[in-house]
N, CA, C and O atoms as a CHARMM CRD file, in Angstrom:
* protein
*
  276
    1    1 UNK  N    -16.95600   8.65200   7.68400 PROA 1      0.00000
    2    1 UNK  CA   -16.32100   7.61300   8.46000 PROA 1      0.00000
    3    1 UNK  C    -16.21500   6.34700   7.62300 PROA 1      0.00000
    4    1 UNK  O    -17.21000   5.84200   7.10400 PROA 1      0.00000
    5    2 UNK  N    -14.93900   5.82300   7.49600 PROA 2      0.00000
    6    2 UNK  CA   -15.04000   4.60400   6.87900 PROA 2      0.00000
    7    2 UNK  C    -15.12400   3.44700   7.62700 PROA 2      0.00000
    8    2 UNK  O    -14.71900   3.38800   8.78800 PROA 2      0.00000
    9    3 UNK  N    -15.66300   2.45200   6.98800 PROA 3      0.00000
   10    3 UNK  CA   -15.49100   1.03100   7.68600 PROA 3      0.00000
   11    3 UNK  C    -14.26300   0.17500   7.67800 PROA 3      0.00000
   12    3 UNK  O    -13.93800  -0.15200   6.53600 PROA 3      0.00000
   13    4 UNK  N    -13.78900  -0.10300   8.26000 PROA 4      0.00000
   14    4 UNK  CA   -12.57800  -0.82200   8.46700 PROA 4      0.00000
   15    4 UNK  C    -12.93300  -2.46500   8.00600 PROA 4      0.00000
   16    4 UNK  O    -12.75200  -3.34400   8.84900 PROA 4      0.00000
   17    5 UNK  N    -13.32700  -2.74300   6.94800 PROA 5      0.00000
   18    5 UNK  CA   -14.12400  -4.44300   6.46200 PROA 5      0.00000
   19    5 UNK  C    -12.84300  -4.64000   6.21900 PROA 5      0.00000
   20    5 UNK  O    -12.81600  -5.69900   5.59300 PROA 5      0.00000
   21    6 UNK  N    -11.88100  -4.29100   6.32800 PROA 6      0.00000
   22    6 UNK  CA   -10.67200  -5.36200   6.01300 PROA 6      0.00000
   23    6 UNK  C     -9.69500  -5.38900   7.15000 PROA 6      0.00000
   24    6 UNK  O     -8.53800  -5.68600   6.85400 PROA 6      0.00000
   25    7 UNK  N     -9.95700  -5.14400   8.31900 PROA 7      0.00000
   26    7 UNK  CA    -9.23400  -5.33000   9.29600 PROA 7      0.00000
   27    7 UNK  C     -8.81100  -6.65200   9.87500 PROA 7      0.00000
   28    7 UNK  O     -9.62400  -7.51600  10.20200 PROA 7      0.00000
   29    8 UNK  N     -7.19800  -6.80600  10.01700 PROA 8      0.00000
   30    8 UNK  CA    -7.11500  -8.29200  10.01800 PROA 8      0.00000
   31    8 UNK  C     -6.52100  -8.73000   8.82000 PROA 8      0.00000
   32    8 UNK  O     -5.73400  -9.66900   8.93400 PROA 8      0.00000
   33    9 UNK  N     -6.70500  -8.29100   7.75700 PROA 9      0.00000
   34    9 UNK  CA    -6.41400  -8.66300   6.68600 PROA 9      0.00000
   35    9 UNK  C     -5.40500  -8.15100   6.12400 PROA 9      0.00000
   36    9 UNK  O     -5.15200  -6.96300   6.32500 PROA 9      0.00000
   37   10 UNK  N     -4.44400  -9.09000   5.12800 PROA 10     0.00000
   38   10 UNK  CA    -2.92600  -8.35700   4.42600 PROA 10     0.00000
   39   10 UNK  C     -2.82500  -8.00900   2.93500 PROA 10     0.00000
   40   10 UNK  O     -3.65600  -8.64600   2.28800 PROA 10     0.00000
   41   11 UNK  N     -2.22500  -7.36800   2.35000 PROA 11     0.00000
   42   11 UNK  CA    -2.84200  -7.07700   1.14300 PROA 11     0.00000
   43   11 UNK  C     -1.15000  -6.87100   0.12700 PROA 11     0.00000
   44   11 UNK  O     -0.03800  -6.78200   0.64700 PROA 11     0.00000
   45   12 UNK  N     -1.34800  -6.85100  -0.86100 PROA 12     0.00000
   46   12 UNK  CA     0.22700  -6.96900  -1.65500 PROA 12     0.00000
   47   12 UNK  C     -0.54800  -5.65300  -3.07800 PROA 12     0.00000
   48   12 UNK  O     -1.26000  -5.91200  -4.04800 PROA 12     0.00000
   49   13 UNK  N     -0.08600  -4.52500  -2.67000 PROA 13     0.00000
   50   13 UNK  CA    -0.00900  -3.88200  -4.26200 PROA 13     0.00000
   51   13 UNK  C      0.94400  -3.29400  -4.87500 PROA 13     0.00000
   52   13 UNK  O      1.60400  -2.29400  -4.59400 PROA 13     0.00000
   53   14 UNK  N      0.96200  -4.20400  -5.98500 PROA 14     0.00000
   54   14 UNK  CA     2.18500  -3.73800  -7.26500 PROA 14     0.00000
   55   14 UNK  C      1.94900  -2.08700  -7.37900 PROA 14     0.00000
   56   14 UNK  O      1.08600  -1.38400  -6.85500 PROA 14     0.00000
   57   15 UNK  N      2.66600  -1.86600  -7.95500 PROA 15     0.00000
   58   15 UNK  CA     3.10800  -0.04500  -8.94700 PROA 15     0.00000
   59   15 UNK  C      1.89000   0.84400  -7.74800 PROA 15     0.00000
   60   15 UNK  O      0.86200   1.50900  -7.87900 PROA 15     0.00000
   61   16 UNK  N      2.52700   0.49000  -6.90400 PROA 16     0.00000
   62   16 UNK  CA     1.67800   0.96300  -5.40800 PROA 16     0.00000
   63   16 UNK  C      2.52000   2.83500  -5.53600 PROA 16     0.00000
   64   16 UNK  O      2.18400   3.89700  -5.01400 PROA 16     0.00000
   65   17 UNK  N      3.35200   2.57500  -6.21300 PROA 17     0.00000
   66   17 UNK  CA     3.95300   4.56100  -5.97200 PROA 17     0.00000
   67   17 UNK  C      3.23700   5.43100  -6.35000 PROA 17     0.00000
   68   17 UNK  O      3.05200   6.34900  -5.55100 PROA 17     0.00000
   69   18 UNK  N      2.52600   5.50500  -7.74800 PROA 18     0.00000
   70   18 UNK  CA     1.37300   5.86600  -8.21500 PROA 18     0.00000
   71   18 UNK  C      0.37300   5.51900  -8.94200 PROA 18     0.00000
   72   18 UNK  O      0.30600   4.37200  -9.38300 PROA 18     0.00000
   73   19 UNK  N     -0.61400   6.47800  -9.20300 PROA 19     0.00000
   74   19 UNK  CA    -1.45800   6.12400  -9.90200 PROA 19     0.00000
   75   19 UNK  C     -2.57200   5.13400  -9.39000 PROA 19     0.00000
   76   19 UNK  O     -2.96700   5.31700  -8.23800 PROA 19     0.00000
   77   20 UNK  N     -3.16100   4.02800 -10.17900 PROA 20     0.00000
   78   20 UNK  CA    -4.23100   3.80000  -9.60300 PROA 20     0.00000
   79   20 UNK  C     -3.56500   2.56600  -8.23800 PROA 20     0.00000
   80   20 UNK  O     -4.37000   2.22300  -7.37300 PROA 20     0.00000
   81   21 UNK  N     -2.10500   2.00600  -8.18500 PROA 21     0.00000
   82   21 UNK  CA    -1.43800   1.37400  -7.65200 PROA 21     0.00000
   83   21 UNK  C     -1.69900   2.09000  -6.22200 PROA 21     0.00000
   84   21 UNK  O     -1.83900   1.58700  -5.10800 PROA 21     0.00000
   85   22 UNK  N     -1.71400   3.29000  -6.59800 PROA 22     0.00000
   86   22 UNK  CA    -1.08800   3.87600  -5.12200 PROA 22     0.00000
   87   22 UNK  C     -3.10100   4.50400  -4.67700 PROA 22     0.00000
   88   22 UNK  O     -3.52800   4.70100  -3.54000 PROA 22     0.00000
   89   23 UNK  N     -3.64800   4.61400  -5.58100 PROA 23     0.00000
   90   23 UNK  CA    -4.68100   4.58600  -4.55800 PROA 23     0.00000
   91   23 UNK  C     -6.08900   3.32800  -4.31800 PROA 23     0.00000
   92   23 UNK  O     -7.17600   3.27100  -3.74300 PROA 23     0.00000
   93   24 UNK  N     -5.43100   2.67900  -4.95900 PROA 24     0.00000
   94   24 UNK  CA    -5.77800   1.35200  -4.15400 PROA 24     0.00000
   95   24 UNK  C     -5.40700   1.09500  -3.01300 PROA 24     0.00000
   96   24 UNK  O     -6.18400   0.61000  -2.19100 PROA 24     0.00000
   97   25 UNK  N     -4.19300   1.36100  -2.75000 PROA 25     0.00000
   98   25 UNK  CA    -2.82000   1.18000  -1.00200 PROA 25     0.00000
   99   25 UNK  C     -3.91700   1.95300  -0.35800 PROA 25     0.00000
  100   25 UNK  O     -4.58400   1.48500   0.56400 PROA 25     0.00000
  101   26 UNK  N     -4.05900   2.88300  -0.74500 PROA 26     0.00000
  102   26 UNK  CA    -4.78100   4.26100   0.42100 PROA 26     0.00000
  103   26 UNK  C     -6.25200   3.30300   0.53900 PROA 26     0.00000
  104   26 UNK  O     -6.48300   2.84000   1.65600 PROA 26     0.00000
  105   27 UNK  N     -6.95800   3.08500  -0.25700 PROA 27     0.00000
  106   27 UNK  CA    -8.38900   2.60400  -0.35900 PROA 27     0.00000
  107   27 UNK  C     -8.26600   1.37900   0.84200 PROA 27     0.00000
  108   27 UNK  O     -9.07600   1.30300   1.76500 PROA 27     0.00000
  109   28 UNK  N     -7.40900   0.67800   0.71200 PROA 28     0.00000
  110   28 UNK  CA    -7.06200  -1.10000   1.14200 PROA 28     0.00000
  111   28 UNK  C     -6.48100  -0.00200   2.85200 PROA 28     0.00000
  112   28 UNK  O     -7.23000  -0.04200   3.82800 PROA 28     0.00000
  113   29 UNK  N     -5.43200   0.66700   2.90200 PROA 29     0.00000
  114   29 UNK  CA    -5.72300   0.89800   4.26100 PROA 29     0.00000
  115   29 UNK  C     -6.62800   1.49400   5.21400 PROA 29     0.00000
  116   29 UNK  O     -6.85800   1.23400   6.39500 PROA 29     0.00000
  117   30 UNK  N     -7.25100   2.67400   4.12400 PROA 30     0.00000
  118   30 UNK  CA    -8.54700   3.15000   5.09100 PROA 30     0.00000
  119   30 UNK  C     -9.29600   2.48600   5.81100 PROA 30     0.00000
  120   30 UNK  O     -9.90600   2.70700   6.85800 PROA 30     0.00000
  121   31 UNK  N     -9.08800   0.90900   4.54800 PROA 31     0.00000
  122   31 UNK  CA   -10.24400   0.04900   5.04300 PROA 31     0.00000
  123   31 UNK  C     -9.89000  -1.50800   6.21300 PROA 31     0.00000
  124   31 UNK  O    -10.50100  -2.53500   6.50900 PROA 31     0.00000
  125   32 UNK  N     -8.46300  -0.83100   6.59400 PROA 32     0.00000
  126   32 UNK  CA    -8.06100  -1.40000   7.45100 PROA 32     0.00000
  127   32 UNK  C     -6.83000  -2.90200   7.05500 PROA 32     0.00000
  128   32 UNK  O     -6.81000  -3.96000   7.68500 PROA 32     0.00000
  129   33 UNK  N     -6.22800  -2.66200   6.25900 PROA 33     0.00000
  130   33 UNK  CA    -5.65700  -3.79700   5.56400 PROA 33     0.00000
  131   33 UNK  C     -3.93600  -3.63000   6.05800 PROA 33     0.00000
  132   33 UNK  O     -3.71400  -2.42000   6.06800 PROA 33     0.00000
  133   34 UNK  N     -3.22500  -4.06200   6.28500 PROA 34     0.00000
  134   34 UNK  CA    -1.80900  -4.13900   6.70200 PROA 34     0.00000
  135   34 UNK  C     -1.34700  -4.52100   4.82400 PROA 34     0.00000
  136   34 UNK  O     -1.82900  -5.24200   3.95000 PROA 34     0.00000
  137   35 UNK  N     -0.08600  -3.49800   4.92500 PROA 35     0.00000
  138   35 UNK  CA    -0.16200  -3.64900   3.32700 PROA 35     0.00000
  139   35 UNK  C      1.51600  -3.76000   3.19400 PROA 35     0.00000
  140   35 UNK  O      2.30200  -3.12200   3.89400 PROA 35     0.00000
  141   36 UNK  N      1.95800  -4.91700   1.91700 PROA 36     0.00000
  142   36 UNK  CA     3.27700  -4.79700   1.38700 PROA 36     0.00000
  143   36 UNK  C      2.79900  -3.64100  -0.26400 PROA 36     0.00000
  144   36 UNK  O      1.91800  -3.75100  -1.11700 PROA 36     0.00000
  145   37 UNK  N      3.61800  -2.90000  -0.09600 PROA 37     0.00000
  146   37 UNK  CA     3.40400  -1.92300  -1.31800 PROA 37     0.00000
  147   37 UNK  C      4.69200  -1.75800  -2.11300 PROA 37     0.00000
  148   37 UNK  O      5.62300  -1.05900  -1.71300 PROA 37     0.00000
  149   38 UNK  N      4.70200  -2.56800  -3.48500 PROA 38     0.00000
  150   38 UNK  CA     5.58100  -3.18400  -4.40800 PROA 38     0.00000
  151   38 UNK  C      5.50700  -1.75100  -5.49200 PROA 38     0.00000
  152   38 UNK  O      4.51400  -1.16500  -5.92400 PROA 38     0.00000
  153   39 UNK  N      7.10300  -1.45600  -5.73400 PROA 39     0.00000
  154   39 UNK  CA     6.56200  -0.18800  -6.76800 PROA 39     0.00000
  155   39 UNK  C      8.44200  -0.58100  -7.08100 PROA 39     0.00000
  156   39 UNK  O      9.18400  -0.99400  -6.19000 PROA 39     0.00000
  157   40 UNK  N      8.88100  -0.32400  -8.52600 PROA 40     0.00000
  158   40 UNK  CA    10.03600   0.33000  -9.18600 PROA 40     0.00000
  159   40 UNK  C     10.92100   1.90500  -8.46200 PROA 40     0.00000
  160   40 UNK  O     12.13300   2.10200  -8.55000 PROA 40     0.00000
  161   41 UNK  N     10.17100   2.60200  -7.95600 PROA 41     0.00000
  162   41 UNK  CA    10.29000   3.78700  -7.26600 PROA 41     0.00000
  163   41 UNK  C      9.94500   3.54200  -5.78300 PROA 41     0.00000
  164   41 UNK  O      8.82500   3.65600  -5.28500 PROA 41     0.00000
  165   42 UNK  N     11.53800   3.04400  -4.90800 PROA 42     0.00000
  166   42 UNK  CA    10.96200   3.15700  -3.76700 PROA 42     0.00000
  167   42 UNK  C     10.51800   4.32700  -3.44000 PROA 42     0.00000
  168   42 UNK  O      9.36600   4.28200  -3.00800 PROA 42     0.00000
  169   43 UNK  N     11.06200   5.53400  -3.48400 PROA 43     0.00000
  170   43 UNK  CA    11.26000   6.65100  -2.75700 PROA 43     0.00000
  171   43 UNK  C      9.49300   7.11600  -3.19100 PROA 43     0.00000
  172   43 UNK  O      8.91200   7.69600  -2.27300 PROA 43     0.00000
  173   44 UNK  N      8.91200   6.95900  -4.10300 PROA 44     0.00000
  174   44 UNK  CA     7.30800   7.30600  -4.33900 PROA 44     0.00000
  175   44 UNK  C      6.94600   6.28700  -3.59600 PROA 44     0.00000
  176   44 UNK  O      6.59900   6.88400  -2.57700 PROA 44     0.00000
  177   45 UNK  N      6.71300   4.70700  -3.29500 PROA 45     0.00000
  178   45 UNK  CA     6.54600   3.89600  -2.54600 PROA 45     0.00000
  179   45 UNK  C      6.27200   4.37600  -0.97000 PROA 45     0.00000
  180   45 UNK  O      5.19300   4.31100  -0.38000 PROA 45     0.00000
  181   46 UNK  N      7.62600   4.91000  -0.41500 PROA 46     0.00000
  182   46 UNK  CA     7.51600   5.17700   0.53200 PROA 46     0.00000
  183   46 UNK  C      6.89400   6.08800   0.94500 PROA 46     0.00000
  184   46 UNK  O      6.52800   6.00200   2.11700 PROA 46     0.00000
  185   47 UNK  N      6.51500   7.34400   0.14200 PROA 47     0.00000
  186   47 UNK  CA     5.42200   8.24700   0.39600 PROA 47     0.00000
  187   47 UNK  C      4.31900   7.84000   0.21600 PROA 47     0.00000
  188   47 UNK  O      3.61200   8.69300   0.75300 PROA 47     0.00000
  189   48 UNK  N      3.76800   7.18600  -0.13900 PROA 48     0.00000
  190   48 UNK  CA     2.37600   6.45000  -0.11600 PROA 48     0.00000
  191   48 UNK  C      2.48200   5.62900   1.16000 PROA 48     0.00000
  192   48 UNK  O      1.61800   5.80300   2.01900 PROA 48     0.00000
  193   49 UNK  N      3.45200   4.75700   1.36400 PROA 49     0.00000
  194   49 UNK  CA     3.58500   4.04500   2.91200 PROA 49     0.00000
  195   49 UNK  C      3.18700   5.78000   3.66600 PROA 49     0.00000
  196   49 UNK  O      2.02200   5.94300   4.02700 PROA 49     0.00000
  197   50 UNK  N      3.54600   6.20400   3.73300 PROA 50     0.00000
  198   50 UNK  CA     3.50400   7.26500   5.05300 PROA 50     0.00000
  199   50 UNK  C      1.90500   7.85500   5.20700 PROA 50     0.00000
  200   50 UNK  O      1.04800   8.11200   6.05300 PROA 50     0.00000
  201   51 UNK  N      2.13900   7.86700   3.90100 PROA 51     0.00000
  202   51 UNK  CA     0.01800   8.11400   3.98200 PROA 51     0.00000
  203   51 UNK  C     -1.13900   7.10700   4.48800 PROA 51     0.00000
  204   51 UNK  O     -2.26000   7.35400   4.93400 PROA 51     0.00000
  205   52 UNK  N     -0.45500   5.85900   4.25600 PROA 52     0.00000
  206   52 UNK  CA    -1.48600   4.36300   4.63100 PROA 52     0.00000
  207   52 UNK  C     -1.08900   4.07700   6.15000 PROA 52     0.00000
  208   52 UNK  O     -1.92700   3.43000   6.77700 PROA 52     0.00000
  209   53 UNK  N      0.07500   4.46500   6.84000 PROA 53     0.00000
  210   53 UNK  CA     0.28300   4.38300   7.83100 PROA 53     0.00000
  211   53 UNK  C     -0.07500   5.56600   8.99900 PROA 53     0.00000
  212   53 UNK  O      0.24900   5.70800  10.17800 PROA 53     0.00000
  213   54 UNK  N     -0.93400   6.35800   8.03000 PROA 54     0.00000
  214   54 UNK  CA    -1.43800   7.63400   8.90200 PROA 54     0.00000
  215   54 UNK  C     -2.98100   7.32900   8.98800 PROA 54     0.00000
  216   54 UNK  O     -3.85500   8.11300   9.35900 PROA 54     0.00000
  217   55 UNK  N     -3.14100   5.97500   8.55100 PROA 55     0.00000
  218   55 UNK  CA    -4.82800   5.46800   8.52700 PROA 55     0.00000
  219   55 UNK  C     -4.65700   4.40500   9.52200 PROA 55     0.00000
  220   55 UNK  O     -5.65200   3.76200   9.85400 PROA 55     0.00000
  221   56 UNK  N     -3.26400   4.08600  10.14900 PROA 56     0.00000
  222   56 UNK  CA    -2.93000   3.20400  11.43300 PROA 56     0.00000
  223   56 UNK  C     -3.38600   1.84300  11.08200 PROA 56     0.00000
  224   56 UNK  O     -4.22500   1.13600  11.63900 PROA 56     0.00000
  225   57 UNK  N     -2.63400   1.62100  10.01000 PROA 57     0.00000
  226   57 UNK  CA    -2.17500   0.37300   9.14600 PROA 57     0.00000
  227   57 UNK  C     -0.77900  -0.16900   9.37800 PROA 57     0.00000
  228   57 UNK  O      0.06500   0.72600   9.33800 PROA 57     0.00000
  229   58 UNK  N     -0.23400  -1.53500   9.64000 PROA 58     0.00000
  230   58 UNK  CA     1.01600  -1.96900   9.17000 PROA 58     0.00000
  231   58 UNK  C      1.57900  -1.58100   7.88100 PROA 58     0.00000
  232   58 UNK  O      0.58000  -1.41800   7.18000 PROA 58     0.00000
  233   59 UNK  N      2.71400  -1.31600   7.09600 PROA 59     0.00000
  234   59 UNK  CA     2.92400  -0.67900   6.24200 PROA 59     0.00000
  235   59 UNK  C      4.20900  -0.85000   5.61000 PROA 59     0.00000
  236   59 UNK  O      5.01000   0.07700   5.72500 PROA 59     0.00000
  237   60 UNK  N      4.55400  -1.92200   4.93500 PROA 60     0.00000
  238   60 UNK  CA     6.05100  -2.26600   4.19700 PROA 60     0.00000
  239   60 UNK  C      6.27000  -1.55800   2.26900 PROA 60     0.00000
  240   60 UNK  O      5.50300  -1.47400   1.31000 PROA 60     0.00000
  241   61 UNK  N      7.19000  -1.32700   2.42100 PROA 61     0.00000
  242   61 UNK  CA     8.01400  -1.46500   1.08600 PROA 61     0.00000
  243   61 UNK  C      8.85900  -2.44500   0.80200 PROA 61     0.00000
  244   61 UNK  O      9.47800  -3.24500   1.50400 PROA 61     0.00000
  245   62 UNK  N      8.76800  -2.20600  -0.64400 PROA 62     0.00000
  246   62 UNK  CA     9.87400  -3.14700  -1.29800 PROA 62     0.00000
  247   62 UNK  C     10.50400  -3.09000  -2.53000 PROA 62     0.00000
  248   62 UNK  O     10.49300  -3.97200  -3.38900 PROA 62     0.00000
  249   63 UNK  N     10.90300  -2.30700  -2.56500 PROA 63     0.00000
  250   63 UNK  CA    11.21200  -2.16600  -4.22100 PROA 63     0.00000
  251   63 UNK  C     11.82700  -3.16700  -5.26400 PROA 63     0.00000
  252   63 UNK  O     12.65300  -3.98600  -4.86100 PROA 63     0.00000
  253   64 UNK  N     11.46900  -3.14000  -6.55500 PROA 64     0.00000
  254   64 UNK  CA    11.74900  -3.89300  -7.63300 PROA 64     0.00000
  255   64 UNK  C     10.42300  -3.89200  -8.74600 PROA 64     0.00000
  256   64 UNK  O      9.44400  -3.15100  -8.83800 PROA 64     0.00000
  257   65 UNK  N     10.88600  -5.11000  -9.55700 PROA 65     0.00000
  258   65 UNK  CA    10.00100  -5.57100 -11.00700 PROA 65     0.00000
  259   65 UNK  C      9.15300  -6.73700 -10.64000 PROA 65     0.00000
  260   65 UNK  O      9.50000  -7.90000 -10.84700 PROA 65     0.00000
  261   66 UNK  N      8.18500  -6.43600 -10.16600 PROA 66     0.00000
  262   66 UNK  CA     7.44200  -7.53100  -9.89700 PROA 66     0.00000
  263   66 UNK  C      7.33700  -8.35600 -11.48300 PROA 66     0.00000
  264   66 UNK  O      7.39100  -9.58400 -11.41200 PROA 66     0.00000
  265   67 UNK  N      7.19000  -7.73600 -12.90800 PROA 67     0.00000
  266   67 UNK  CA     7.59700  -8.30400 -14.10100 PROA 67     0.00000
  267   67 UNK  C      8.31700  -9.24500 -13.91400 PROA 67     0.00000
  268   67 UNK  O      7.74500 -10.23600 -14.36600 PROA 67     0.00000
  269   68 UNK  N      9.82600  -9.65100 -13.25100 PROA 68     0.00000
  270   68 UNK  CA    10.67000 -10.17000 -13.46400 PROA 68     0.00000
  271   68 UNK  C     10.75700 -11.16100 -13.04700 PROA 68     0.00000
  272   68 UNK  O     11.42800 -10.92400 -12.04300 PROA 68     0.00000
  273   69 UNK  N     10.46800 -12.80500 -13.04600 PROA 69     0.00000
  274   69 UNK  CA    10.54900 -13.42200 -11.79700 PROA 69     0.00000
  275   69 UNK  C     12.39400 -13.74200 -11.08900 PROA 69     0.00000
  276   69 UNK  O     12.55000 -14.28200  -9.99300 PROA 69     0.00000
């Protein structure tokens, strides 16, 4: 059972599609965090949204270069 210590709370992760991006998203919603998840690859983006939102989290995409301002 996890603890939800971040419930309430909003969270922003870059290259959220994979890798350690994307399981940070999962880590940050288990633990209760409403998350914008920033990745180059929406379409991997959005499969990670579908997983953080199955931990009954708020749950956005957005695609682009966070690099770029």
């Amino acid at each position: 059972m996890h603890t939800k210590i971040l419930e309430g709370r909003r969270a922003v992760v870059t290259g959220a599609g994979s890798g350690i991006g994307a399981a940070i998203a999962l880590a940050y919603a288990r633990a209760g965090a409403d998350l914008l998840l920033a990745d180059l690859d929406d379409t991997r983006a959005q499969a990670v949204a579908v997983r953080c939102r199955e931990a009954g989290v708020r749950t956005l995409v957005q695609a682009g270069d966070v690099s770029n301002e």
